[in-house]
Kinemage of the C-alpha trace (Angstrom):
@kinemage 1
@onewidth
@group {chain A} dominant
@subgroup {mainchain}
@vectorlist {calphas} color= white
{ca unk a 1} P -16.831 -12.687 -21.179
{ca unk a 2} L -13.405 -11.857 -22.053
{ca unk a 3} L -12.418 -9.353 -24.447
{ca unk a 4} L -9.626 -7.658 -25.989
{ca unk a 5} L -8.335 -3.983 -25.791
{ca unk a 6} L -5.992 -2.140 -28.508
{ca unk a 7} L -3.784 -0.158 -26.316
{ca unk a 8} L -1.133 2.366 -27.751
{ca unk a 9} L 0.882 4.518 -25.558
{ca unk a 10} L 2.832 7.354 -26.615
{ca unk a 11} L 6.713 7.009 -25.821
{ca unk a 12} L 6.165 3.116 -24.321
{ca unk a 13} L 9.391 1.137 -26.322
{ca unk a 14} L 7.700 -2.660 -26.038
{ca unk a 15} L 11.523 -3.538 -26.596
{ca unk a 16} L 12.817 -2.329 -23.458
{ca unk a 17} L 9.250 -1.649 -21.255
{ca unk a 18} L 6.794 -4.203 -22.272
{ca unk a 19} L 8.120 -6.291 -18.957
{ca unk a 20} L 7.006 -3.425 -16.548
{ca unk a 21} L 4.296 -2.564 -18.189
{ca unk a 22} L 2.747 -5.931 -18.414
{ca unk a 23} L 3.527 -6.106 -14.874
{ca unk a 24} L 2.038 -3.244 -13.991
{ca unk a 25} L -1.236 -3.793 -15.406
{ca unk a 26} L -1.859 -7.088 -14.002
{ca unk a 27} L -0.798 -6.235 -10.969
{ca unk a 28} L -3.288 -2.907 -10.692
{ca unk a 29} L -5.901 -4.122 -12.268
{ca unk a 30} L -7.360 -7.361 -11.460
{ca unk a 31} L -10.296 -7.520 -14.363
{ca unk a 32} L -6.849 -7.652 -17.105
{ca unk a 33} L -6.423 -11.199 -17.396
{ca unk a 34} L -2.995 -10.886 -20.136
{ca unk a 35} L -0.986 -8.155 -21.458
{ca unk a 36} L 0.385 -9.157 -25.094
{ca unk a 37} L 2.984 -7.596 -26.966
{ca unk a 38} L 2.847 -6.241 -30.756
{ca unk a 39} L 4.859 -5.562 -33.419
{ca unk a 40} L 2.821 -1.768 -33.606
{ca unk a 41} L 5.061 0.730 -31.982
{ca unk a 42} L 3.855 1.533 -28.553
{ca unk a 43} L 1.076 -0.599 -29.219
{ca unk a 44} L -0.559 -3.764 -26.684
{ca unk a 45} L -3.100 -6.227 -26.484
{ca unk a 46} L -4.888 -6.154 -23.310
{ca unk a 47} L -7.352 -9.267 -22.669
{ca unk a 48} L -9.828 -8.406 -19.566
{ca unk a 49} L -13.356 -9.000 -18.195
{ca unk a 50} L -15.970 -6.286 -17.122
{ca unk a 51} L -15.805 -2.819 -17.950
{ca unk a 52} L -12.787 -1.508 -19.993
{ca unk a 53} L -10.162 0.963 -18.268
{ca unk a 54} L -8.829 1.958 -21.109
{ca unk a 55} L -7.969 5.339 -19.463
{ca unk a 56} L -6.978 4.079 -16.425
{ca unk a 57} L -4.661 1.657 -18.069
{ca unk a 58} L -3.114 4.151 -20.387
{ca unk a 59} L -2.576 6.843 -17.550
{ca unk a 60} L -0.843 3.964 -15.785
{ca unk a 61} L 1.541 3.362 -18.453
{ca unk a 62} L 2.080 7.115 -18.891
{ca unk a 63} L 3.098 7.133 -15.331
{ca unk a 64} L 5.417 4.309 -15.903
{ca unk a 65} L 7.126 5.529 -18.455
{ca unk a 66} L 7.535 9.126 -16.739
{ca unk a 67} L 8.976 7.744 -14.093
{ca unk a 68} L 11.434 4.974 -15.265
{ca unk a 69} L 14.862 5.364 -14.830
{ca unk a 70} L 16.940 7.002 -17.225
{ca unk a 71} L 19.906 5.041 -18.470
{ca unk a 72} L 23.106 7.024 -18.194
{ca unk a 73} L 25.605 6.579 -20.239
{ca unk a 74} L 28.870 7.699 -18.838
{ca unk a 75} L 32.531 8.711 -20.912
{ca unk a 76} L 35.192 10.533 -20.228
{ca unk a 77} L 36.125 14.141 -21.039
{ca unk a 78} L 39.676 14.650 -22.638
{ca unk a 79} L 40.808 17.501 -22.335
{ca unk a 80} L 41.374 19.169 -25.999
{ca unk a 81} L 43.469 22.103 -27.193
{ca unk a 82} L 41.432 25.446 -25.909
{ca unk a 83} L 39.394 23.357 -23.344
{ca unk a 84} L 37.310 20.751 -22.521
{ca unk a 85} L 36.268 18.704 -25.465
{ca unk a 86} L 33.745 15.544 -25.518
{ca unk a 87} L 32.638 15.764 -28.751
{ca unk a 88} L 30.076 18.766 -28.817
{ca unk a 89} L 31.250 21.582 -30.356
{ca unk a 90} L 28.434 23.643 -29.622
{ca unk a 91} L 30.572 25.564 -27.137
């Protein structure tokens, strides 16, 4: 019997990790079936068989997120009368 599981993990953006995370649950645990987005912030729809991981599943997510890669965004300094200036002035 299939069911479904509400699954909301802190800090998961489903714009920009719901591809890796769907991934990674199918992937780790064979008894989820389909990983479905929502419109709830940091919230998904887990369909599986058999006992629910819902631990499991959100540690694995939490792990995901920790280690994802950080986007850097890069500009240049210029320098600025009396320094070094990029835009903070908390110098």
């Amino acid at each position: 019997m299939q069911r479904l599981y509400r699954l909301t993990v802190p800090g998961l953006s489903i714009k920009s990790d719901f591809t890796a995370a769907r991934r990674a649950l199918l992937t780790d645990f064979p008894n989820v079936h389909e990983v479905v987005a929502t419109t709830a912030p940091g919230t998904l729809l887990v369909l599986y068989s058999g006992p629910d991981e819902g631990d499991a599943w959100c540690t694995a997510l939490l792990d995901l997120i920790a280690t994802r890669q950080v986007k850097v965004t890069r500009r240049p300094l210029r320098w600025r009368r009396g320094g070094l200036g990029g835009g903070d002035s908390a110098a």
